[in-house]
N, C-alpha and C positions, 0 to 999 in steps of 0.2 A: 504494500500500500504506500502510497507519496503521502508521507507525514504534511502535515500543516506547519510543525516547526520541528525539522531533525537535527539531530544532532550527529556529531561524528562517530562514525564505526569505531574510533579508539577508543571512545569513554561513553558509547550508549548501553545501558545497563539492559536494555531488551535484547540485546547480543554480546552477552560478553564473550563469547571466545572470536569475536573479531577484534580485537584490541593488538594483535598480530596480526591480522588477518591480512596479505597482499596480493590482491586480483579484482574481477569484478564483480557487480551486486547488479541486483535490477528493481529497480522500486515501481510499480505500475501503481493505477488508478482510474476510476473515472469519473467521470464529473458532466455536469447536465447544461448545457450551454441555453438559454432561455429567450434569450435577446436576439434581435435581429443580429445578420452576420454582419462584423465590421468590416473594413474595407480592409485595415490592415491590425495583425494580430501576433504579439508575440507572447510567448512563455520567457518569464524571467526568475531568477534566482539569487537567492542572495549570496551563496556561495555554493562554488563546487570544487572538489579535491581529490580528483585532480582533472578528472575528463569524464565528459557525458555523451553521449548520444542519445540524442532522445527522440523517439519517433510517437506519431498520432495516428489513430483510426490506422496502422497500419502504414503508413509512410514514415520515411526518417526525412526529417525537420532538419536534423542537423547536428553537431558537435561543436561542444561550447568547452572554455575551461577559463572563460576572465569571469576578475568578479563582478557581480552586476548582472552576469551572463543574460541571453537572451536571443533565443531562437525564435524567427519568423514560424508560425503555426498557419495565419489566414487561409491558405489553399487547402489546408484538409482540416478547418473546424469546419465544424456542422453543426445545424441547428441538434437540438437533444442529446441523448448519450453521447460522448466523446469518452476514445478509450487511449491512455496516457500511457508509456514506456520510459524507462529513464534510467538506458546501462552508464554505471560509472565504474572505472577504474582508478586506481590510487597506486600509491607509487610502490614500487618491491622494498624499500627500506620497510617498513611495518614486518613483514616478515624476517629478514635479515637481525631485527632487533628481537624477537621472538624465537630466533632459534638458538641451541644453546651454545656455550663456550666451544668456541676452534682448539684444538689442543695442537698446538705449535710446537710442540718437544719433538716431533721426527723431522718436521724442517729445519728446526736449530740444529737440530744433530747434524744433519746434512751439509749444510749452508751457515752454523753459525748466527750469532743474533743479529742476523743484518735486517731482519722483519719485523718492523715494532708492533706491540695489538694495534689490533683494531679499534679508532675512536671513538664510530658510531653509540657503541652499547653504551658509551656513558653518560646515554642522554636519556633522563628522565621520564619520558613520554614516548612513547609511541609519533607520526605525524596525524594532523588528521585527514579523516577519509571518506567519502560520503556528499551526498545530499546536506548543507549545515545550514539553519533556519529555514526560510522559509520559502515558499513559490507562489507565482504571481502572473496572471493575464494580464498584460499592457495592453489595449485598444486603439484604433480611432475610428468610431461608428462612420 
């Protein structure tokens, strides 16, 4: 379902073991369009992280990843049910931080300590991932 206000895959508690999680997700929906068709129509968002495709009634609309984002929809809303897709992919660090210690004792062995750890892991959080707040029809009747 396309939450009304989401949050990121690293710290939404209706998913916790995506808090590693690195690949895609697909949030769907539908929603009832009531109003005469506008001339021009887009979906926007307040954040995405890190890329979406988002396709209507079965068309892709498009791929977005700035913030503000906002894909023309006009040519396949419809009046009544509209059915809503919204694959997003995030970046492979989430998993990379998720999985566990590298054990560096046969490289050193080989090679010497010419390989310092790895930095990433010493970072507190996870990035985040997902759909974050909220989503929006922009108009002009």
């Amino acid at each position: 379902m396309l939450p009304s206000d989401a949050a990121s895959w690293a710290c939404a508690s209706a998913w916790p073991d995506a808090k590693f999680f690195s690949g895609r997700a697909v949030y769907t929906a539908q929603f009832v369009w009531s109003r005469p068709l506008p001339r021009q129509a887009w979906l926007a968002f307040a954040r995405i992280a890190e890329v979406a495709t988002v396709t209507i009634n079965g068309h892709q609309a498009g791929v977005i990843w700035t913030p503000l984002a906002g894909v023309k929809i006009s040519d396949w809303l419809k009046e009544g049910t509209n059915s809503l897709s919204v694959e997003v992919a995030n970046l492979p660090l989430n998993g990379f931080l998720g999985a566990p210690e590298e054990d560096l004792k046969p490289l050193r062995a080989a090679y010497g300590d010419r390989f310092p750890a790895p930095t990433e892991k010493a970072m507190a959080l996870p990035a985040d991932s997902g759909l974050i707040g909220r989503a929006w029809i922009r108009y002009a009747p």
